[in-house]
C-alpha positions in Angstrom: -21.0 -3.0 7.0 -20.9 -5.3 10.1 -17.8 -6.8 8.9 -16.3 -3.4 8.7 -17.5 -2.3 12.2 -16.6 -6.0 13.9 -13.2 -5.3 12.4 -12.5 -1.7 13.5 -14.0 -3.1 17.3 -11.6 -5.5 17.4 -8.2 -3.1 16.1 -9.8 -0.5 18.8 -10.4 -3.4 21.7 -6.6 -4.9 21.1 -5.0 -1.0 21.1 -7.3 -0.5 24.3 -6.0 -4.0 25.6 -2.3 -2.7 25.2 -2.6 0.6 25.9 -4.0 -0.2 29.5 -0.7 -2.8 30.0 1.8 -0.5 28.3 0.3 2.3 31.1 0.7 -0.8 34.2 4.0 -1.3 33.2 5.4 2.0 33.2 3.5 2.1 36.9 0.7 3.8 36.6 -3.2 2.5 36.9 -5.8 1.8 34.3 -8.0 4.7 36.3 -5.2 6.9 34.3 -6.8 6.7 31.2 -9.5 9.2 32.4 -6.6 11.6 31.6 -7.4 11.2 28.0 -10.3 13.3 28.0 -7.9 16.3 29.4 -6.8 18.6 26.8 -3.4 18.5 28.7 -3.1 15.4 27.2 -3.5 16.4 23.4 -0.2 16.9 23.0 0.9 13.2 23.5 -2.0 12.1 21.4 -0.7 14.0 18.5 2.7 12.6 18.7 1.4 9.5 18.5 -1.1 10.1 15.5 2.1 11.2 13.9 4.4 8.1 14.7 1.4 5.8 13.4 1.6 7.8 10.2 4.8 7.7 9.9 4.8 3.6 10.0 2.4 3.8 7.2 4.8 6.0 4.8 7.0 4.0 2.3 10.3 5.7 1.0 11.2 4.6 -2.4 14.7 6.3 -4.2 16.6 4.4 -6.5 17.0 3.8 -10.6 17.3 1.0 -13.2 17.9 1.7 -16.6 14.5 -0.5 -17.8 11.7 -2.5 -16.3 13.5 -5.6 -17.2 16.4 -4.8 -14.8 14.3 -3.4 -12.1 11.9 -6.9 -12.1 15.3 -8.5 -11.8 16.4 -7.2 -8.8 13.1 -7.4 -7.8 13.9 -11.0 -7.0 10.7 -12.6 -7.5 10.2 -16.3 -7.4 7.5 -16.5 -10.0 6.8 -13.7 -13.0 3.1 -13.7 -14.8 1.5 -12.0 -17.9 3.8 -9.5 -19.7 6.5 -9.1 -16.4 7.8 -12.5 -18.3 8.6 -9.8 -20.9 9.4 -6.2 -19.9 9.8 -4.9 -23.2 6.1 -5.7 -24.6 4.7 -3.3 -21.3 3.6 -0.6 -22.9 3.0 3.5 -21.4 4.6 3.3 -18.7 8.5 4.7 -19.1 11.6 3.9 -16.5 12.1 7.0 -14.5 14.5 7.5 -11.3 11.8 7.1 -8.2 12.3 9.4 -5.0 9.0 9.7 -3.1 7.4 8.9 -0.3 4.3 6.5 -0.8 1.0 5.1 0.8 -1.2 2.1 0.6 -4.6 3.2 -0.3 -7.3 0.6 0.9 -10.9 1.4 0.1 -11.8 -1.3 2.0 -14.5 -2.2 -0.6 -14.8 -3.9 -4.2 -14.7 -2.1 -6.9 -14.0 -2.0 -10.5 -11.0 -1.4 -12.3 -12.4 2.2 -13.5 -13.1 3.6 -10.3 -9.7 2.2 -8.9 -7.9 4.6 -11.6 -9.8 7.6 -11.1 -9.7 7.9 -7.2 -5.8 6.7 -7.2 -4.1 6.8 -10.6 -6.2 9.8 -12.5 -3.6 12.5 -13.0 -0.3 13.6 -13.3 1.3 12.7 -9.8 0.0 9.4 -9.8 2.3 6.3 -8.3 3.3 4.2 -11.5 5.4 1.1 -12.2 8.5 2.2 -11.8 7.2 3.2 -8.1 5.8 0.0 -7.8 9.0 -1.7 -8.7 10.6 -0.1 -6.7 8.3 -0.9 -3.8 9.0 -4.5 -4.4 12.8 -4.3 -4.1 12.7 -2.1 -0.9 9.6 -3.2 0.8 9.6 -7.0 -0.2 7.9 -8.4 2.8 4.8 -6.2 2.3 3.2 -8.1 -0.8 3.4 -11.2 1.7 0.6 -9.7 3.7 -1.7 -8.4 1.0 -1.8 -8.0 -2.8 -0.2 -4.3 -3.5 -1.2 -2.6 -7.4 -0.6 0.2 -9.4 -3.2 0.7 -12.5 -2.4 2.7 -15.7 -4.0 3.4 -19.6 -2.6 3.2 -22.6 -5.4 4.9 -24.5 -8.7 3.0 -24.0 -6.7 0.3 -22.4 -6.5 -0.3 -18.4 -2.8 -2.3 -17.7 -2.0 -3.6 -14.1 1.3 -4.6 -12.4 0.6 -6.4 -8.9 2.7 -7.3 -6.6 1.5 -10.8 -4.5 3.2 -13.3 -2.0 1.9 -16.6 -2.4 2.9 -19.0 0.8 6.9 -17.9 1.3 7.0 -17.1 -2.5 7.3 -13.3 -4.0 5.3 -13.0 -7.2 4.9 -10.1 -9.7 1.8 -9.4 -12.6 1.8 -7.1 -15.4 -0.8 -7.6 -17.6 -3.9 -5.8 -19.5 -7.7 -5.2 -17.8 -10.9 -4.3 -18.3 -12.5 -0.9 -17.2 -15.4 -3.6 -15.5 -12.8 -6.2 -13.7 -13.6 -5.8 -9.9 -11.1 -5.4 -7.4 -11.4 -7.6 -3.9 -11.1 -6.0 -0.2 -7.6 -7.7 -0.2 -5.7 -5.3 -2.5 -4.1 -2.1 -1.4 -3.1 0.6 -3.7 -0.1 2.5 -4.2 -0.1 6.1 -3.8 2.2 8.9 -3.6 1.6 10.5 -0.4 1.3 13.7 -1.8 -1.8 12.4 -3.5 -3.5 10.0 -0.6 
């Protein structure tokens, strides 16, 4: 919990930090943030809520005809578990993707169980066609953290994860256990419908 809080502190100190130049610059005074506390000012802060929001949305649109074509133009420098070999991933079908999508970080471990119920559970859920998609449109994001989509096949948990190791793009598909934890590093893909 004191990670979390020194963590939101420092995000909160370094918008404060640039807020107060961005606001000397455009030649006002740091006394000028007293304004925010005026409901005159609301406005403005909910144009900016909405343009953070907006740099958090990712569009996917686009099609392959298999998962095998869509890892391809994926353009990964290494492949692991089944992504070697699209045609033994099984429950998941190729679909056309047009949606817009979010990275759900619960900002705390937890298994592979309760990973699929609060972001894959149900019918609108992102799958791997999103996530391939992701990867081919958004390729510099898996640089910065680990991105996942989680499905069942039955009983059986399968995962497709998209990672950057150094420079390098990589790309898992594999099978899981209900029990497998999940690290603070990973984000989830969501449709945003669903975050």
């Amino acid at each position: 919990m004191a990670s979390m809080f020194m963590s939101a502190w420092s995000v909160f100190r370094t918008f404060w930090q640039t807020l107060e130049e961005e606001i000397v610059a455009a030649g006002g005074s740091v006394e000028m943030l007293d304004n925010l506390a005026k409901k005159h000012v609301r406005p403005a802060i909910k144009q900016f809520a909405i343009a953070i929001v907006k740099l958090s949305v990712f569009r996917l649109s686009g099609s392959f005809s298999s998962h095998a074509e869509a890892i391809k133009a994926g353009g990964y420098d290494y492949l692991y578990g089944v992504a070697n070999n699209p045609s033994e991933i099984k429950g998941v079908a190729i679909h056309p993707v047009d949606c817009d999508t979010v990275l759900g970080h619960p900002n705390e471990e937890l298994t592979t169980q309760q990973i699929y119920d609060r972001y894959f559970a149900g019918d609108n859920a992102a799958d791997l066609s999103d996530l391939e998609m992701f990867g081919i449109k958004h390729p510099d994001v898996q640089r910065q953290f680990p991105v996942v989509v989680i499905w069942k096949v039955g009983d059986e948990f399968w995962y497709a994860v998209l990672h950057g190791g150094g420079s390098g793009r990589n790309f898992y598909v594999d099978r899981d256990d209900a029990d497998v934890r999940w690290s603070r590093s990973f984000r989830f893909l969501a449709r945003k419908s669903r975050a």
